[in-house]
C-alpha positions as CSV (number, residue, x, y, z in Angstrom):
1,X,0.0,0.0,0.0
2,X,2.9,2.1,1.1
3,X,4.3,1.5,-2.7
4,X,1.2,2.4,-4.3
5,X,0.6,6.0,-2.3
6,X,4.4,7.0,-3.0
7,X,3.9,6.5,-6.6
8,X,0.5,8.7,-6.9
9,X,2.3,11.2,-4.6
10,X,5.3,11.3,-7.1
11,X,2.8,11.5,-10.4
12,X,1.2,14.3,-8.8
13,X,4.4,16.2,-8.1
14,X,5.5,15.8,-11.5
15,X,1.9,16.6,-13.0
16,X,2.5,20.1,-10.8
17,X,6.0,20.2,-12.0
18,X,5.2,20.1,-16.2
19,X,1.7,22.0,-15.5
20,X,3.8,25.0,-14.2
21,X,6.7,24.9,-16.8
22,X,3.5,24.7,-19.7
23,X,2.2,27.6,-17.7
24,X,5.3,29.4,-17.7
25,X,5.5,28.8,-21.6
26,X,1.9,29.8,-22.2
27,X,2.8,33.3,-20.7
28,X,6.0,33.7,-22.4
29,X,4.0,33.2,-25.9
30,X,1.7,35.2,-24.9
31,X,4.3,37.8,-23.8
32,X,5.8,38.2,-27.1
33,X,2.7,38.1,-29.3
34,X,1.8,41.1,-27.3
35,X,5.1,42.6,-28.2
36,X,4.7,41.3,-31.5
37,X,1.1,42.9,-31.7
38,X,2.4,46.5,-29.7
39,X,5.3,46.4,-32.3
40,X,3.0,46.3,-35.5
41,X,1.2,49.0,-34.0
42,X,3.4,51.4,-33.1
43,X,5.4,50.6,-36.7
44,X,1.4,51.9,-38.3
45,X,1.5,55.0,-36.1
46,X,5.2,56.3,-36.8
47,X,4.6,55.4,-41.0
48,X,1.5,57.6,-40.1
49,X,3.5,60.3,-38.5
50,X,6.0,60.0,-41.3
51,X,4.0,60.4,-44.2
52,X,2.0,63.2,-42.9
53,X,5.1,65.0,-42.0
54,X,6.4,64.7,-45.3
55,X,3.3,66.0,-47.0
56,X,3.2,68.7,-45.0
57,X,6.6,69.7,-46.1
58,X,6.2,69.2,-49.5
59,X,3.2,71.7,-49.8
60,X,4.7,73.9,-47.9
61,X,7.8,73.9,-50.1
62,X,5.9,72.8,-53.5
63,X,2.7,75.5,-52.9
64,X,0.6,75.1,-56.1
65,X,3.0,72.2,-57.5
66,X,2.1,69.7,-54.6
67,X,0.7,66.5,-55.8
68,X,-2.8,65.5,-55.3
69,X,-2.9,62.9,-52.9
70,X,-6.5,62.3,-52.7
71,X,-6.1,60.4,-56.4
72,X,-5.4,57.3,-57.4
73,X,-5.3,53.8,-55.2
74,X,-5.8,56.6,-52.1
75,X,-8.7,58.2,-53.5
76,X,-11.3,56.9,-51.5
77,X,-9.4,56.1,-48.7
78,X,-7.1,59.2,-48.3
79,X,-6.6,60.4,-44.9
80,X,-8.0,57.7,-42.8
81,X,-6.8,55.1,-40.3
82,X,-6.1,51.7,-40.5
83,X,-8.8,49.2,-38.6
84,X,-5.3,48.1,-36.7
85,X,-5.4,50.6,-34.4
86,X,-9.2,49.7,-33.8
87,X,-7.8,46.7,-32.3
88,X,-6.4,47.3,-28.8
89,X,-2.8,45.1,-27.7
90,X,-3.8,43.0,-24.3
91,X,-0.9,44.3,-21.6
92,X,0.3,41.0,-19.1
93,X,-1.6,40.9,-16.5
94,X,0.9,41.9,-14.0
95,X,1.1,45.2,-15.4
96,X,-3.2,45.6,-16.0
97,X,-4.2,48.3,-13.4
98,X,-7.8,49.5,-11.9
99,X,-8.6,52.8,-12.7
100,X,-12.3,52.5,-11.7
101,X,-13.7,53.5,-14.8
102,X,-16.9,51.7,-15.5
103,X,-19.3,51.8,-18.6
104,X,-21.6,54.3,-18.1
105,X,-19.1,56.6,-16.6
106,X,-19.0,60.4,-17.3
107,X,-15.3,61.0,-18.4
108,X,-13.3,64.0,-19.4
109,X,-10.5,64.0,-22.2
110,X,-7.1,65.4,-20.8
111,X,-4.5,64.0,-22.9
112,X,-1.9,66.4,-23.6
113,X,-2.2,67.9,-27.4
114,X,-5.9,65.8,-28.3
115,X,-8.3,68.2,-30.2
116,X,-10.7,67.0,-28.1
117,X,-9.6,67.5,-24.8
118,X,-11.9,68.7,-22.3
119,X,-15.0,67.4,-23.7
120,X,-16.8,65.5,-21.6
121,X,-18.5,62.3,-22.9
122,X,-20.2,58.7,-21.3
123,X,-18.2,55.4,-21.5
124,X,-19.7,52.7,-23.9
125,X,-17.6,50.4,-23.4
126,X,-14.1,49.3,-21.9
127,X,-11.3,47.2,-22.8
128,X,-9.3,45.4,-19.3
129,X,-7.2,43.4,-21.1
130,X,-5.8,46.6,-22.8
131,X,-6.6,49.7,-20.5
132,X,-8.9,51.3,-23.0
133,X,-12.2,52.5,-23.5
134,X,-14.7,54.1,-26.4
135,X,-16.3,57.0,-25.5
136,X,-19.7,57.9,-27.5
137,X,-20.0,60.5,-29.8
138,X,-15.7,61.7,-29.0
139,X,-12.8,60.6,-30.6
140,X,-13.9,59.7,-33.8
141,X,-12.4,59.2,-36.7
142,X,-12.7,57.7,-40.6
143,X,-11.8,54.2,-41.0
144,X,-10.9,52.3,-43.7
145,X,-13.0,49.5,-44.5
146,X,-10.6,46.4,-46.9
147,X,-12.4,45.2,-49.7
148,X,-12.9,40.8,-48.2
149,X,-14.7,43.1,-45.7
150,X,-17.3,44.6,-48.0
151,X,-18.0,41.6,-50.3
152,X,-20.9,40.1,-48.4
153,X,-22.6,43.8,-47.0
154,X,-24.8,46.2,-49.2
155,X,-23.2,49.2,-48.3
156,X,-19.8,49.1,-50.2
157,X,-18.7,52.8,-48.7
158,X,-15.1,52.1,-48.2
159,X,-14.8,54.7,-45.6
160,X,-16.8,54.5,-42.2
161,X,-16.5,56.5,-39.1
162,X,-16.1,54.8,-36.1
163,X,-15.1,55.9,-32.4
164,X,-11.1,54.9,-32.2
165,X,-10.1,53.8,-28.2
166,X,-8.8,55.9,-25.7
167,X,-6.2,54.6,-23.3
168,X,-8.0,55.1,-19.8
169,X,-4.8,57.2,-18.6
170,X,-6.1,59.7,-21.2
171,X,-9.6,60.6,-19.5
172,X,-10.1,61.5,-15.7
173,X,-13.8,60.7,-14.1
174,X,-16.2,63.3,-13.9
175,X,-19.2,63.6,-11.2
176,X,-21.2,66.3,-9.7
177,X,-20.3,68.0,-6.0
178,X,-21.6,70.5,-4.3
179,X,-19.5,74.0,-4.0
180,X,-18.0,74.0,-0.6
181,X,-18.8,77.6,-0.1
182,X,-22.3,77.8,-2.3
183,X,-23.5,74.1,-2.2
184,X,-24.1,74.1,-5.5
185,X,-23.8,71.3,-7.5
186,X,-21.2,71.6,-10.3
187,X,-19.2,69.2,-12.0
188,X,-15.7,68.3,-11.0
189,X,-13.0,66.2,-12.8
190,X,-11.6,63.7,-10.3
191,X,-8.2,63.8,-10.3
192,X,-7.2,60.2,-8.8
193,X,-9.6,57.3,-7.5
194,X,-8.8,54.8,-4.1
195,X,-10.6,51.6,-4.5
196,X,-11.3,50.4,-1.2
197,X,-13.0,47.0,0.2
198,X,-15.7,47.5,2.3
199,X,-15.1,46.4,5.6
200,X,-18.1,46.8,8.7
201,X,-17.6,47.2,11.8
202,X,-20.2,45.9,14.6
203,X,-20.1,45.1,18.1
204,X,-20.0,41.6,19.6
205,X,-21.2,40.0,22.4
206,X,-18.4,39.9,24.4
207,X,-18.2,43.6,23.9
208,X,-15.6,44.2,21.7
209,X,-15.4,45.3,18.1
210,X,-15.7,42.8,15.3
211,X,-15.0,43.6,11.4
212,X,-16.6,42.0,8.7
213,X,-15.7,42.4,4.7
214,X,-18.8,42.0,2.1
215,X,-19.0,38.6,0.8
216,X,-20.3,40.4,-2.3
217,X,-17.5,42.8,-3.0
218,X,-14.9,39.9,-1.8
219,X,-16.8,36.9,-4.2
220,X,-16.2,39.8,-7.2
221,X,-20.4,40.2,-7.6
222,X,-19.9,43.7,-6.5
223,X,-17.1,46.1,-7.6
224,X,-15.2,47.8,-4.3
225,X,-16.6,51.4,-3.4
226,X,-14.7,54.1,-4.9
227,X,-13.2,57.0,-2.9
228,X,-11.7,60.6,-4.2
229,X,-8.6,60.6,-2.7
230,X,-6.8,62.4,-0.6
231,X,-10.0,64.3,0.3
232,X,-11.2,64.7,3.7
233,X,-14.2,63.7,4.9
234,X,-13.9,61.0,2.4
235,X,-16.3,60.9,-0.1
236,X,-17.6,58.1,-2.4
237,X,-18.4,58.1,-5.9
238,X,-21.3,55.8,-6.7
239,X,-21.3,53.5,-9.9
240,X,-23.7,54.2,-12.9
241,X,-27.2,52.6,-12.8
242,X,-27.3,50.1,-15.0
243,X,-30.6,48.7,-15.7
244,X,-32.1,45.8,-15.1
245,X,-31.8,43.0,-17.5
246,X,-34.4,41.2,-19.1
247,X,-35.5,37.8,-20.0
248,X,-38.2,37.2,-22.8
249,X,-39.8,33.8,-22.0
250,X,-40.4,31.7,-24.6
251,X,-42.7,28.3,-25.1
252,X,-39.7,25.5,-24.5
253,X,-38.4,27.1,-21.0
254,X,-38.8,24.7,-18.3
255,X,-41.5,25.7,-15.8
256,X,-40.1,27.5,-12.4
257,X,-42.3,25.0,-10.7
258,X,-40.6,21.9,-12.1
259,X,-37.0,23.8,-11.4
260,X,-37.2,24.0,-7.8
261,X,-38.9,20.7,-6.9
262,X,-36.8,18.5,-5.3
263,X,-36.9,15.2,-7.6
264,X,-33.5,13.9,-5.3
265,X,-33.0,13.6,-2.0
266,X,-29.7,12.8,-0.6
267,X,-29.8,10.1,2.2
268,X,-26.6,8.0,4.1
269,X,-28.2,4.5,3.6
270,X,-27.5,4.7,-0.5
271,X,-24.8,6.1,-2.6
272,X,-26.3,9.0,-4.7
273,X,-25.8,6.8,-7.7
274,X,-25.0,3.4,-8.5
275,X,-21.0,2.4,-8.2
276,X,-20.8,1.5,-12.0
277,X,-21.8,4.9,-12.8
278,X,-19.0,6.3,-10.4
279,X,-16.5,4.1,-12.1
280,X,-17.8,5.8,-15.9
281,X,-17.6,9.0,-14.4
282,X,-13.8,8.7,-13.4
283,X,-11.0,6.6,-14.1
284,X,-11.1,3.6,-11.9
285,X,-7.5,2.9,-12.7
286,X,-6.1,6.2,-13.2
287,X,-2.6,6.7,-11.3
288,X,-3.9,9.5,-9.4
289,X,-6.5,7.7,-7.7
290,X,-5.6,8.1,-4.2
291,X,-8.9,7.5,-2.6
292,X,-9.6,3.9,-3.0
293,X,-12.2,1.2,-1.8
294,X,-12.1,-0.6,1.4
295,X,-11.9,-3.8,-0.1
296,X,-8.9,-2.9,-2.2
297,X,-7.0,-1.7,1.0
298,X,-7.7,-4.6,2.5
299,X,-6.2,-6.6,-0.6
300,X,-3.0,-4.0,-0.1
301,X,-3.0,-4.5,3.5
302,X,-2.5,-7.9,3.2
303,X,-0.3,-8.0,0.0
304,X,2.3,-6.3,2.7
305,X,1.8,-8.7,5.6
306,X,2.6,-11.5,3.4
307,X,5.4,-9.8,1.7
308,X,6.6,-9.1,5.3
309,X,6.4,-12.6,6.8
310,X,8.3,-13.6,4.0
311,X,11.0,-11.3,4.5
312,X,10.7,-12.8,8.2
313,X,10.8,-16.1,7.1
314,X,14.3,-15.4,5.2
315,X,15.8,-15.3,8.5
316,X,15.5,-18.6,9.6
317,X,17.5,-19.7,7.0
318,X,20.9,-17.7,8.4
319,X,23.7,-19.5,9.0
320,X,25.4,-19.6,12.5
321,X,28.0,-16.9,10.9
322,X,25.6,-14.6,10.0
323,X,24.0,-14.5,13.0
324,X,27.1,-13.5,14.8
325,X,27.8,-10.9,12.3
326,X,24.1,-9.5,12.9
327,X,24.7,-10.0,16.4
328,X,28.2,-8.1,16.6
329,X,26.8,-5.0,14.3
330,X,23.6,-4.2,17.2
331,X,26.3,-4.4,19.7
332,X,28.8,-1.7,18.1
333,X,25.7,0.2,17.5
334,X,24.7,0.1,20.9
335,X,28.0,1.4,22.2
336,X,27.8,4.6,19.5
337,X,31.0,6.0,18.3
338,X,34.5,5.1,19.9
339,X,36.3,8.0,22.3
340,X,40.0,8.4,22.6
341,X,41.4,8.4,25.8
342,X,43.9,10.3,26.7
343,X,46.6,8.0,27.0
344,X,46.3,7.2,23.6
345,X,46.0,10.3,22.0
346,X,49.5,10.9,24.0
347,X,51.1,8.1,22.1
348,X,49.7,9.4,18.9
349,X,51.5,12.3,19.8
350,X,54.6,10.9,20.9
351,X,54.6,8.9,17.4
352,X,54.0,12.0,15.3
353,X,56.5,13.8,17.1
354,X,59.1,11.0,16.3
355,X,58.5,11.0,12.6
356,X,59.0,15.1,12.5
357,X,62.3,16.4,12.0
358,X,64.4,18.2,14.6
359,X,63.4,21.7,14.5
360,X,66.0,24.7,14.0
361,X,65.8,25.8,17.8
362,X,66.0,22.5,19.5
363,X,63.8,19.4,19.8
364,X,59.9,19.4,19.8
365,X,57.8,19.7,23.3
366,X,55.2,17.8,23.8
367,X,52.3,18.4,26.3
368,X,49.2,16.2,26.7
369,X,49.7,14.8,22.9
370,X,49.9,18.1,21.8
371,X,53.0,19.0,19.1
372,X,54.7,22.8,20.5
């Protein structure tokens, strides 16, 4: 039995051992298709950068003999953007941060040099994988659609506007607070947001003071409450209402009545379903079993009695010389390591000092075994 639970011990270690180096792997694949994906991006925006820096030097310089750039392949599609940067590039997950940003959100644009900054638009959605989120009705900008796109729609416009991302370091929350000298509500951008648990405090029995987190907010079904800070009293900043959802019924839903009645009952007299079933359900043989039947302990059990009486029985079958070899190993056991005394480690010393040569001042002394 001992046998059996070292070897499903051991296949579970090394299970561990290769499920952490394919996790390890996983992440660093991941890790450079990111950089892959952030490279290919970054390589769109500088070509961008370049080729409108160049045109702009060349009608400056050129005046009426510029090109025409708006001809051509780039007729239809001069001056937009490609849908690449419509895609945002997921960041590791070590480096994703909460900024407390929600859909439904009231947000203000302050990134240095935007032509839209200061407007103040709600959040339709957000990206937490990439730290972004699209603002309705801002940011918006004229997209260029590929052609294996347009082949199967009726509206074969080549150029549509859509609402480009926003990296969420780019807008700052805004929510209405009273004047602290009027009391008049006005809206305020929120600089920086603390995200904060919710911990209550109550008192106990035994009169002290007993704290107690929200399951909710600690199971993930609520968000933690959101704080300004550094401002004193603190101040919270609810979430957006989001409305209810709703559920259409339709003709083949089971009944609620059938869903909660209790067709099973549990009981300790029966299993909750026969032991063949069980067997289907897992491996009945799989090495890492390691909860096993009575009657197959039993069979272990007794695989290692008889595998011990034999090794028993081996002994009766020593030889008078063996037995006074066992017998002469337990008794230098029992007496433990040997001790010198110190009579003898004099004449080790006495011998050693015979064997050295003279020295330059006159013979060796020796002391207790001990060379001066």
């Amino acid at each position: 039995m001992q046998k059996l639970l070292r070897r499903t011990a051991l296949v579970k270690r090394q299970a561990a051992r290769k499920a952490k180096q394919r996790e390890g792997k996983d992440a660093s694949d991941t890790r450079k298709i990111q950089l892959n994906e952030q490279t290919a991006t970054n390589v769109s925006i500088r070509q961008n950068i370049r080729a409108a820096r160049l045109a702009r030097h060349e009608d400056w310089y050129l005046g009426p003999l510029a090109p025409k750039r708006d001809a051509g392949e780039s007729r239809d599609t001069y001056g937009t953007l490609s849908p690449r940067l419509l895609r945002g590039v997921e960041k590791p997950k070590d480096k994703l941060k909460n900024w407390g940003i929600v859909e439904g959100d009231r947000v203000v644009i302050v990134q240095e040099g935007h032509r839209e900054r200061g407007k103040i638009g709600k959040v339709r959605e957000i990206r937490k994988g990439a730290e972004e989120c699209f603002i309705s009705g801002l940011n918006r900008a004229d997209v260029a659609i590929p052609d294996y796109l347009l082949i199967n729609e009726q509206d074969k416009t080549p150029i549509r506007p859509y609402e480009v991302p926003l990296p969420l370091s780019a807008v700052r929350l805004v929510h209405p607070l009273p004047h602290p000298d009027t009391g008049v509500l006005r809206d305020v951008i929120i600089k920086e947001l603390q995200l904060k648990r919710e911990v209550s405090r109550s008192w106990d029995g035994a009169g002290g003071r007993s704290a107690k987190r929200d399951y909710r907010q600690l199971s993930g079904e609520m968000p933690p409450t959101r704080y300004i800070a550094g401002l004193t009293p603190r101040v919270s900043i609810p979430y957006p209402e989001t409305p209810p959802e709703e559920f259409e019924d339709h003709d083949c839903d089971t009944l609620r009545i059938e869903v909660e009645e209790k067709s099973f009952v549990p009981t300790l007299l029966r299993p909750p379903m026969p032991p063949a079933i069980i067997d289907e359900l897992r491996n009945k043989y799989s090495k890492f079993r390691d909860r096993h039947e009575d009657a197959f302990i039993a069979k272990k059990l007794e695989e290692d009695r008889v595998a011990e009486e034999w090794k028993r029985s081996i002994r009766k079958m020593d030889t008078p010389l063996k037995e006074l070899h066992r017998k002469e190993r337990a008794e230098r056991k029992a007496k433990g390591k040997p001790v010198l005394s110190e009579e003898t480690l004099e004449r080790i010393g006495a011998v050693m000092a015979e064997s050295l040569p003279p020295a330059p001042g006159g013979e060796a002394a020796i002391s207790g075994g001990v060379i001066w």
